[in-house]
N, C-alpha and C positions, 0 to 999 in steps of 0.2 A: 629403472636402469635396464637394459639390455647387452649382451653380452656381444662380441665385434672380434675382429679380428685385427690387430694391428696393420695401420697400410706399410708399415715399414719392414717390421721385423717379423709378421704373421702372429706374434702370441696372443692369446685370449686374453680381452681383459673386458672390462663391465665399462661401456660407453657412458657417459652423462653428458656430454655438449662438447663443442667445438670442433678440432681437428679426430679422425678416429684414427688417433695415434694412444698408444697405452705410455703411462707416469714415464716409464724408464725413457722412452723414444723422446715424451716432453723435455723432460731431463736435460738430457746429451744434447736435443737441440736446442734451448736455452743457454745450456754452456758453449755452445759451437757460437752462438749470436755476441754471447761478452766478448770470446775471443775475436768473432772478427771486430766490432764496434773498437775494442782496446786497441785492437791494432789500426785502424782507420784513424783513433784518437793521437796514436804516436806517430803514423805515416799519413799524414795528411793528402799530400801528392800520389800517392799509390795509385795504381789503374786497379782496374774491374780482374786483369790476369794478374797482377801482383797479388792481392788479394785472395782468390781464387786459389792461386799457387799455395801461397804460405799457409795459410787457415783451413786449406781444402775443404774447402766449402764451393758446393756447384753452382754456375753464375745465376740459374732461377731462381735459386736460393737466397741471394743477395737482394737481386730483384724484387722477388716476393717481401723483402722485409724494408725496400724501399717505398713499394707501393702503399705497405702499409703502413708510413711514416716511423718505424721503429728507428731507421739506421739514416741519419743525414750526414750530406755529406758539406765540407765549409767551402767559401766561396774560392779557394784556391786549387781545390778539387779536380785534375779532368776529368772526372765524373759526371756526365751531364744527360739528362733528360728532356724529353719534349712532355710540354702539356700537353695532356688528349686532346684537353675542347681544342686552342690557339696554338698551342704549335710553341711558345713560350719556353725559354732554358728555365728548368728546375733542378734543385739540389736533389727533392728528394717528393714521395706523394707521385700520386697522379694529375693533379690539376696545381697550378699555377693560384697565388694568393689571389688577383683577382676575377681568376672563373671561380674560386672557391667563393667569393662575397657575393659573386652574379646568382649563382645556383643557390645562395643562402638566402641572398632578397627573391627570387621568383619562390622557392618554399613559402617562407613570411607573407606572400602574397597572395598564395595558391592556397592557403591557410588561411587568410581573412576573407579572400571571395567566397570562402566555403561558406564560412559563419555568416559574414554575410546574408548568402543565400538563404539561408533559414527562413522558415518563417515567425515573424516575430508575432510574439501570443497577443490578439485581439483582445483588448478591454471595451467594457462594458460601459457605455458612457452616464449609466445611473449609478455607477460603483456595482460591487461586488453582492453578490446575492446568494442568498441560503437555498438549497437546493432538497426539495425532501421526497422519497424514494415512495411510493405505493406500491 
C-alpha cells in the first residue's frame, strides 16, 4: 500500500488499485451514479442537460460512465453516440456490437497464430530414450 492524495477532495488515504480517489469520494460517486441511472430509469427521454441539470452531475462524468458500459441508455433515448471504429449509432460503450465481435475474432486469431507459431517438440523417431549424465 502506499499512501496518495485524494484527486478530489486532497485527503490522505492509503491507495491499493484503481481510481486514486480515497473510500469517502468512492462513496459519494457511487451514490451520484444510482441517482443518476434511477433517474435515466424513470426519464427515459431526458437529454444529456436534463440530466446533468437535475443529478448535477458534469457531462464527462456521465460520459465516462457510458464509455464504460455502467449507464445504457434505451432505444427511445436521444442520447446517441458514434462508434469509434464505424461511425455506428450506439446506446452506450465505445464500439458498436459488431466492431466489438470483429476485434474479439481478430484477438481469437492473433492468439492462435501465436501458438501456432511455436515450435512444436521434435520426436524421436526410435521412441524416447534414457539419458545418463557423466
Amino acid at each position: 500500500m502506499e499512501a496518495r492524495n485524494c484527486r478530489k477532495c486532497g485527503k490522505l488515504f492509503n491507495y491499493i488499485s484503481g481510481l486514486p480517489i480515497c473510500p469517502q469520494c468512492k462513496e459519494a460517486a457511487e451514490a451520484k451514479f444510482q441517482e443518476v441511472k434511477d433517474f435515466v430509469r424513470e426519464n427515459r427521454t431526458a437529454t444529456m442537460n436534463e440530466i446533468c441539470e437535475t443529478c448535477e452531475v458534469d457531462k464527462n462524468q456521465i460520459n465516462q460512465w457510458i464509455r464504460e458500459e455502467r449507464l445504457v441508455f434505451s432505444d427511445d433515448s436521444p442520447i446517441l453516440f458514434n462508434c469509434e471504429n464505424c461511425g455506428a449509432t450506439i446506446h452506450t460503450g465505445r464500439f458498436c456490437e459488431k466492431c466489438k465481435a470483429e476485434m474479439a475474432g481478430g484477438f481469437r486469431n492473433s492468439i492462435r497464430s501465436q501458438v501456432q507459431q511455436q515450435a512444436p517438440k521434435k520426436e524421436d523417431p526410435n521412441g524416447p530414450k534414457m539419458r545418463f549424465l557423466r
